[in-house]
Z-matrix of the N, CA and C atoms (Angstrom, degrees):
N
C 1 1.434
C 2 1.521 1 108.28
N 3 1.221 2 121.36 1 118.48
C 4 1.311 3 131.08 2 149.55
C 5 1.678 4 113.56 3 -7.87
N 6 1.563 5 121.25 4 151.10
C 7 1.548 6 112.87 5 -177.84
C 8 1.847 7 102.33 6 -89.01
N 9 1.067 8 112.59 7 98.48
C 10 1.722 9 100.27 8 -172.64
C 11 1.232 10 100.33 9 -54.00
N 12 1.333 11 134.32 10 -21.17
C 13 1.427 12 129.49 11 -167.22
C 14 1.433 13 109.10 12 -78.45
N 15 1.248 14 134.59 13 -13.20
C 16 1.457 15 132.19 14 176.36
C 17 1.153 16 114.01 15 -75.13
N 18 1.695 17 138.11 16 -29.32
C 19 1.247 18 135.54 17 144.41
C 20 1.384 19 145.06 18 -48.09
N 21 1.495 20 96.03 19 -0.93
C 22 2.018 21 104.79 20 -159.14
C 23 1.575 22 99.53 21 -119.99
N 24 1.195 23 95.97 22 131.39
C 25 1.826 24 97.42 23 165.56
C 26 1.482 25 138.75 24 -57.51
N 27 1.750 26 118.91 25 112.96
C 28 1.472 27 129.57 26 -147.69
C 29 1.621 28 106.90 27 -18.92
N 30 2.232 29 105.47 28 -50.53
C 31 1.406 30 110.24 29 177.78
C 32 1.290 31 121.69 30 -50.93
N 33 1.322 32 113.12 31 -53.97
C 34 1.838 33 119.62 32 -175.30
C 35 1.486 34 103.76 33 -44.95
N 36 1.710 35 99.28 34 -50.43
C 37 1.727 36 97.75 35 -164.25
C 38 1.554 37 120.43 36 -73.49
N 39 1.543 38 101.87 37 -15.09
C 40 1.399 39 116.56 38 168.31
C 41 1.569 40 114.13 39 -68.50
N 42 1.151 41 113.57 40 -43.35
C 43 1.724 42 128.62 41 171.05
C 44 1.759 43 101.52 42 -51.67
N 45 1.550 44 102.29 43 -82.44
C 46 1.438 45 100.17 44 -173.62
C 47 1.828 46 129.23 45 -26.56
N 48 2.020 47 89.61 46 -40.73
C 49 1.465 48 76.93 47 -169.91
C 50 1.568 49 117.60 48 -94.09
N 51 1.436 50 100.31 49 18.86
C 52 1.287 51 101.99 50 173.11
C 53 1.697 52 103.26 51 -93.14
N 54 1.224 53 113.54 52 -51.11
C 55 1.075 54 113.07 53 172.80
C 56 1.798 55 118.72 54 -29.28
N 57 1.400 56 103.47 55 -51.91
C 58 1.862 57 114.38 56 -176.58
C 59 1.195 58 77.57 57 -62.05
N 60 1.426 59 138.40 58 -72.65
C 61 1.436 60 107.96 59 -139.22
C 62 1.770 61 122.97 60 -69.09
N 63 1.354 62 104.39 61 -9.35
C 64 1.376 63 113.57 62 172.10
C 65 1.541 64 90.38 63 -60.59
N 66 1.565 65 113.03 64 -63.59
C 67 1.670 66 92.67 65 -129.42
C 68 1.724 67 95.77 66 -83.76
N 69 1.924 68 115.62 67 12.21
C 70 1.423 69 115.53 68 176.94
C 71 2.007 70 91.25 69 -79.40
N 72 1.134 71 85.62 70 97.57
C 73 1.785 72 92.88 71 166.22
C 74 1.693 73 115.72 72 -41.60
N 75 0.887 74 113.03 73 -78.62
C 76 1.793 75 133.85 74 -167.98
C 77 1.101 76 93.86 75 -74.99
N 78 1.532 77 127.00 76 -37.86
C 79 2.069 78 105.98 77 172.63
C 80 1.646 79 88.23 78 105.06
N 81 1.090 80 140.97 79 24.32
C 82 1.816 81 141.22 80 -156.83
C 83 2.242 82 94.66 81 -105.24
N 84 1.211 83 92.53 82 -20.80
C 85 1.637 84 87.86 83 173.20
C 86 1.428 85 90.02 84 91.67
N 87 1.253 86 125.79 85 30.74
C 88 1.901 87 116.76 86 172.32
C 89 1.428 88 81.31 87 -169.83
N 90 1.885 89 89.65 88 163.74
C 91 1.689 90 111.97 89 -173.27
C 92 1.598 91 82.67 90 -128.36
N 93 1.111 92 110.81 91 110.37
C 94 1.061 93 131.83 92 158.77
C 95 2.293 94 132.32 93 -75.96
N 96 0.868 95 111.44 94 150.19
C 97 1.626 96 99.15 95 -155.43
C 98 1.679 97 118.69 96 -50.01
N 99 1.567 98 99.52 97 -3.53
C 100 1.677 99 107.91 98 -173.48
C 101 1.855 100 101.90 99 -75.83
N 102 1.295 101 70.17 100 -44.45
C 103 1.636 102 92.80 101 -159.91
C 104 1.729 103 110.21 102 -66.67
N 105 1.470 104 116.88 103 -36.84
C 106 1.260 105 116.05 104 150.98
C 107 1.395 106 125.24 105 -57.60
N 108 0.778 107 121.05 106 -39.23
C 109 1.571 108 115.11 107 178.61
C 110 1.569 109 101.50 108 -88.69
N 111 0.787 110 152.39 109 -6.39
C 112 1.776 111 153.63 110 148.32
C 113 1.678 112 97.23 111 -67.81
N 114 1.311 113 127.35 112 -27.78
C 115 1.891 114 105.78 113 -169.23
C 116 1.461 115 87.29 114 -87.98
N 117 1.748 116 117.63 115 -52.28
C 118 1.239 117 111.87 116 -163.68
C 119 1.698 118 118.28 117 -62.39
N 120 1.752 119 116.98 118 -28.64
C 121 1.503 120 114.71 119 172.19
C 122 1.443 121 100.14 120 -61.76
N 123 1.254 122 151.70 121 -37.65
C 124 1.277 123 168.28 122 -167.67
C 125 1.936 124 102.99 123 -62.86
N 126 1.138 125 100.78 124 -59.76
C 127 1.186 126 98.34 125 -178.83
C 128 1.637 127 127.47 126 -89.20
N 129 1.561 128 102.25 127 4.54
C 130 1.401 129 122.40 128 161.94
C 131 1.167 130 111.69 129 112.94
N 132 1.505 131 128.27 130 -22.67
C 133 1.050 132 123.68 131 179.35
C 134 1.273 133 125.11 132 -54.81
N 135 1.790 134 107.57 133 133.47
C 136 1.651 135 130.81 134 -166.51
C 137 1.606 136 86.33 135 -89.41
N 138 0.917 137 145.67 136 103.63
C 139 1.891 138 148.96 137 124.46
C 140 1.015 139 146.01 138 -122.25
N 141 1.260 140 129.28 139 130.20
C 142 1.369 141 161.48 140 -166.45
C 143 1.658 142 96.40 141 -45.69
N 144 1.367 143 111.77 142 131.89
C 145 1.550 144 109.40 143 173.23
C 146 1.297 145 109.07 144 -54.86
N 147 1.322 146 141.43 145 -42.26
C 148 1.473 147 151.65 146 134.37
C 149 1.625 148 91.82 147 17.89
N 150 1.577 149 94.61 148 -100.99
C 151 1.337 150 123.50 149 -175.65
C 152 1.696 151 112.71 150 -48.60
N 153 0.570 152 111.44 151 -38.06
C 154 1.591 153 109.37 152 179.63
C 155 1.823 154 121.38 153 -62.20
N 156 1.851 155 93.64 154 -43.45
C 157 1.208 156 103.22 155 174.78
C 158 2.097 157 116.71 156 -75.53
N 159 1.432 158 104.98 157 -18.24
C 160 1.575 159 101.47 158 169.51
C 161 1.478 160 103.94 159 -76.08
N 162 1.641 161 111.18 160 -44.15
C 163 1.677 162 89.24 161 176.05
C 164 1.014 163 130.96 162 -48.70
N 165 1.566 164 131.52 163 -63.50
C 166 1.127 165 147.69 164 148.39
C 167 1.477 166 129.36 165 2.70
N 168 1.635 167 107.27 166 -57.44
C 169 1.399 168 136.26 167 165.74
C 170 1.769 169 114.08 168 -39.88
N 171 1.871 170 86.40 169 -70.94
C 172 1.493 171 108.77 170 -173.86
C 173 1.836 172 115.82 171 -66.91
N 174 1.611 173 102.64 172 -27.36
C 175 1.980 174 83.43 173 148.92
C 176 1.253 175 133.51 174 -79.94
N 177 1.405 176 119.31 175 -34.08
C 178 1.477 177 135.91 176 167.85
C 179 1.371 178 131.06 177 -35.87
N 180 1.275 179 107.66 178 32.86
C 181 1.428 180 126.28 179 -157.87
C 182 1.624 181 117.02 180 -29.92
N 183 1.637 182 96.23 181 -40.54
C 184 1.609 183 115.38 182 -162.63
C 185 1.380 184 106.90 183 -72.35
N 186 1.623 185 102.59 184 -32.34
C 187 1.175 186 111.27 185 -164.36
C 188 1.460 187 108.64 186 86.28
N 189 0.979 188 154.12 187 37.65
C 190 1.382 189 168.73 188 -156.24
C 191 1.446 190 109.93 189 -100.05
N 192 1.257 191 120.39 190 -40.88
C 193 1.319 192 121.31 191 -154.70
C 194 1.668 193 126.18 192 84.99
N 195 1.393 194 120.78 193 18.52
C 196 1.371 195 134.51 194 -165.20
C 197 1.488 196 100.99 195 173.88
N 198 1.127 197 100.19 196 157.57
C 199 1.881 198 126.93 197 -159.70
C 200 1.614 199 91.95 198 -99.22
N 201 0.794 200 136.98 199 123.00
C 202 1.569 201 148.17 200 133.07
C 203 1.566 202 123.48 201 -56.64
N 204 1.320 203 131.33 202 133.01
C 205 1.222 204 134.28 203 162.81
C 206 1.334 205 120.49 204 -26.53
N 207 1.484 206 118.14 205 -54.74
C 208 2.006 207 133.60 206 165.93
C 209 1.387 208 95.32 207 -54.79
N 210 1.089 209 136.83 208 -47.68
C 211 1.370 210 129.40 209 -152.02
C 212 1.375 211 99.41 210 -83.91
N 213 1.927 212 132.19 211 -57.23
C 214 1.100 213 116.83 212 158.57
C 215 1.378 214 138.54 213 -45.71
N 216 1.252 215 124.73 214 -17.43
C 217 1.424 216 120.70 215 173.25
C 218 1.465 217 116.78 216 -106.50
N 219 0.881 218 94.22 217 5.66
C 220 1.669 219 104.64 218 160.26
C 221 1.313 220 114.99 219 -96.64
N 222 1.162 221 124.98 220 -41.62
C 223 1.762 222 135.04 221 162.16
C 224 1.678 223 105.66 222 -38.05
N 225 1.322 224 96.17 223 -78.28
C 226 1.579 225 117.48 224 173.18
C 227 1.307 226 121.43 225 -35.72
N 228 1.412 227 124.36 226 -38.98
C 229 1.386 228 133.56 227 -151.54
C 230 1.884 229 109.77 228 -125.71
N 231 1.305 230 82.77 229 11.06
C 232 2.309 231 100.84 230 -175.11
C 233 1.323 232 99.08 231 -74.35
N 234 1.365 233 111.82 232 164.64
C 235 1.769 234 106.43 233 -170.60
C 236 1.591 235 89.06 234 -130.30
């Protein structure tokens, strides 16, 4: 994958990765599916385990089973 971070402004990208590291619970360097659905109940969002698991999916680029730093700021930073 491409570095999504080479497109984003030093501040934004400074934001984002603070942001990941909030919503990396345990501090492991990945957001794993708990931990997504703990930032998004956090930030208010009403969704359906359904829905939660396509979000989830559709950053998960690798398919990994967990969010990567590249993978969140590429989510974040998509046009």
């Amino acid at each position: 994958m491409k570095d999504a971070g080479s497109r984003v402004a030093p501040e934004a990208l400074q934001e984002l990765s603070e942001d990941f590291e909030f919503a990396d619970g345990d501090h492991d360097g990945f957001v794993d599916f708990a931990e997504f659905t703990e930032l998004l109940d956090g930030l208010g969002a009403e969704m359906s385990g359904t829905d939660l698991r396509i979000g989830f999916q559709e950053i998960d680029t690798d398919r990994d089973g967990r969010i990567g730093l590249q993978e969140f700021i590429a989510w974040w930073t998509r046009d």
